[in-house]
N, C-alpha and C positions, 0 to 999 in steps of 0.2 A: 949510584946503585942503591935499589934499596934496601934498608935493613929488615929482615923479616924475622919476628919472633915465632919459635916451636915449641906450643907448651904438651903437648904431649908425649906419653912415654914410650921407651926404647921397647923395640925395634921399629916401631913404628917412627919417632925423631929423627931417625939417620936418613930415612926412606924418603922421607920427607923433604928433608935439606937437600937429598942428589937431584930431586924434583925442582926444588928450590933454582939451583943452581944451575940445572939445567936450562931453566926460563930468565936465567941471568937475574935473579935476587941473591942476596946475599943472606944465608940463613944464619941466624944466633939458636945454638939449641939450649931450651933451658926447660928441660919436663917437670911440671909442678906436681905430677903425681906419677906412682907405677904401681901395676897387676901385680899381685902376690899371687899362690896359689893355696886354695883352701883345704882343711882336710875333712876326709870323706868318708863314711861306712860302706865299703866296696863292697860287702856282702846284701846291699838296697838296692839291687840295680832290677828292675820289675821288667816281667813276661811285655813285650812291645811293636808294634806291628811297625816305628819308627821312629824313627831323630829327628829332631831340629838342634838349629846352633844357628845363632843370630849374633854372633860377637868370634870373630877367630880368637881370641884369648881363652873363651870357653874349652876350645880344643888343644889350643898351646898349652893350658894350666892343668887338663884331664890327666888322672894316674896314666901310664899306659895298658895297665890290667882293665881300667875302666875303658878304654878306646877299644881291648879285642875283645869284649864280651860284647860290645854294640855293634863292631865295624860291618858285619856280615847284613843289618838292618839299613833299609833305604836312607840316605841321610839325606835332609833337607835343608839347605845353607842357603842364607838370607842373600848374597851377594857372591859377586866373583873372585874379590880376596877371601872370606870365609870356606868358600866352595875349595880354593887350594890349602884354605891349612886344614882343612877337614882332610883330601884328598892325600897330603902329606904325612898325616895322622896317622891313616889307617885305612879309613871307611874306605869302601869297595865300590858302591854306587851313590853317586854323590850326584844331587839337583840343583844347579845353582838357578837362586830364587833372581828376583826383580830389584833386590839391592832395600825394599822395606819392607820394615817388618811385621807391617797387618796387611800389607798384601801376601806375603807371605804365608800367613794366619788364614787368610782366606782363600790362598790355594788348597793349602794341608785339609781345612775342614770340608772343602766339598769333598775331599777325598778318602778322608778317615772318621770323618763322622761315625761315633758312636766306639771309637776305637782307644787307645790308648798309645801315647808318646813317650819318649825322654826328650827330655829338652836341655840341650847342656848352657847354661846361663853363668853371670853373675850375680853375685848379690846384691847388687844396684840396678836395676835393668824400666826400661818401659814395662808397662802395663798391659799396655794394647795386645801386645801378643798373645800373651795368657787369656787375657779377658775375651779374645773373636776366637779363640777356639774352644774355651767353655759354652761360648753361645751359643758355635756348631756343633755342641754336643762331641768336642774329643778333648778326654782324658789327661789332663797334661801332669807327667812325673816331672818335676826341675830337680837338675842336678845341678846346685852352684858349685861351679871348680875353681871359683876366682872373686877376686875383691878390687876393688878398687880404693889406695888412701894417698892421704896427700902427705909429698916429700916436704920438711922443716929444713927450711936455707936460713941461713941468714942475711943481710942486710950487704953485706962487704961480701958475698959470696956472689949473690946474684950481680953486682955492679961488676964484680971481676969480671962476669961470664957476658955480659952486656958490653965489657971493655971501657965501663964508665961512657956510651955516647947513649942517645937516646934510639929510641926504635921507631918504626914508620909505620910499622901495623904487626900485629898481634895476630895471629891466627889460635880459637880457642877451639876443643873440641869438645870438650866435654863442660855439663855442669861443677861438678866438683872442680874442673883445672880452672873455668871460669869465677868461681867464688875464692880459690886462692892468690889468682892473678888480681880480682877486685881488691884484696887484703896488702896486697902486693903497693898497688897505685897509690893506696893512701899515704903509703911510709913516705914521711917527711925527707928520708935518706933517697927515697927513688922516685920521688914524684915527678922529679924534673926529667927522666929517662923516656916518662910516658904523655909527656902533657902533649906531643904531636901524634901520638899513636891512636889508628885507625885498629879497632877490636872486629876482626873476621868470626862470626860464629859458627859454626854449623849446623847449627839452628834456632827454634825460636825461644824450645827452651833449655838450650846454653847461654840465650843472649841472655833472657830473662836472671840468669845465675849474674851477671854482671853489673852486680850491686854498686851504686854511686857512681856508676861512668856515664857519664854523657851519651844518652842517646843518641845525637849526630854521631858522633864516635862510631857507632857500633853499625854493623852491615851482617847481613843474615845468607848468606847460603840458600842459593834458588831449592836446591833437594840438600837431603843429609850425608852427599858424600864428598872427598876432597877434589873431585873434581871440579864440582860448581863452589868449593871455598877458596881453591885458589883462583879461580877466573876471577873472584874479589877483585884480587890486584891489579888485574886490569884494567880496572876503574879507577877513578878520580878519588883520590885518598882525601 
């Protein structure tokens, strides 16, 4: 069976692993990073003709005073998990998008050109978004509700959670969990955990975040969701 590493964070990890397990892998959960929630001047929330939210954390992390002064405004969610934590949130009418997020960008702006948004974000986020609907001439208000930093284990923590054997592949989602995990492989205490492990990205540039591993190694995610990261494992490790 094989051992599959989870470096992302909860709740997302557990979610992951019954998936896991479901497909007969055996998951090791070990999240190298987790979502805070940021704080906010609730009294900025601007006159808006709509929402987006392209990360369901953006809405898991929102005040809930901030979710009922927007809920009644069209929401626009990048994807089908986004679409339900938005819908669980609050919002009232909710769009689930095509799963990315300048396509997305490029629905919204044929639609609200000239208009004005809230966009509920991280403060890590891609570019593209913001950038295809300034182009379309709409307005975009971001609201960061959320951060992203990375968890400090140590050396004899991580090999506990590993159970001291090595792993088969690596499943990475983000840059940030991928620049930790690269930090990870070099330690002389765990190098030998990874030296057969196949690095899963989710895309091109997570993989690019995976400083010093062997490019054979590393395998990229046909689109950016986990559907096509774990069909990975399907293949030839």
């Amino acid at each position: 069976m094989l051992r599959v590493l989870v470096t992302r964070p909860e709740p997302g990890a557990s979610r992951t692993a019954r998936r896991l397990e479901a497909q007969g892998f055996q998951p090791i959960l070990l999240p190298l990073t987790e979502t805070i929630a940021l704080p906010l001047d609730r009294s900025a929330v601007p006159q808006a003709a709509a929402v987006a939210v392209t990360s369901a954390n953006a809405v898991r992390h929102a005040p809930k005073e901030l979710v009922a002064a927007l809920a009644a405004l069209p929401c626009h969610a990048v994807g089908r998990r986004t679409a339900e934590a938005c819908r669980a949130a609050g919002f009232v009418s909710v769009a689930e998008g095509p799963g990315d997020a300048g396509a997305l960008a490029d629905a919204i702006g044929r639609e609200l050109a000239g208009k004005e948004i809230v966009y509920l974000c991280g403060r890590v986020r891609f570019p593209v978004f913001e950038e295809r609907l300034a182009a379309a001439a709409v307005r975009v208000h971001a609201i960061e509700t959320y951060d992203t930093v990375r968890l400090n284990l140590g050396d004899e923590e991580i090999a506990a959670r590993l159970s001291k054997k090595p792993v088969d592949a690596a499943l990475v989602y983000s840059a940030e969990a991928a620049a930790a995990l690269s930090a990870l492989v070099r330690q002389a205490a765990l190098r030998g955990l990874f030296d057969k492990a196949a690095f899963l990205a989710l895309s091109a540039r997570v993989a690019k975040a995976l400083d010093g591993i062997d490019g054979q190694k590393i395998r990229i995610a046909s689109q950016p969701d986990e559907v096509a990261l774990l069909a990975l494992l399907s293949l030839p490790l």
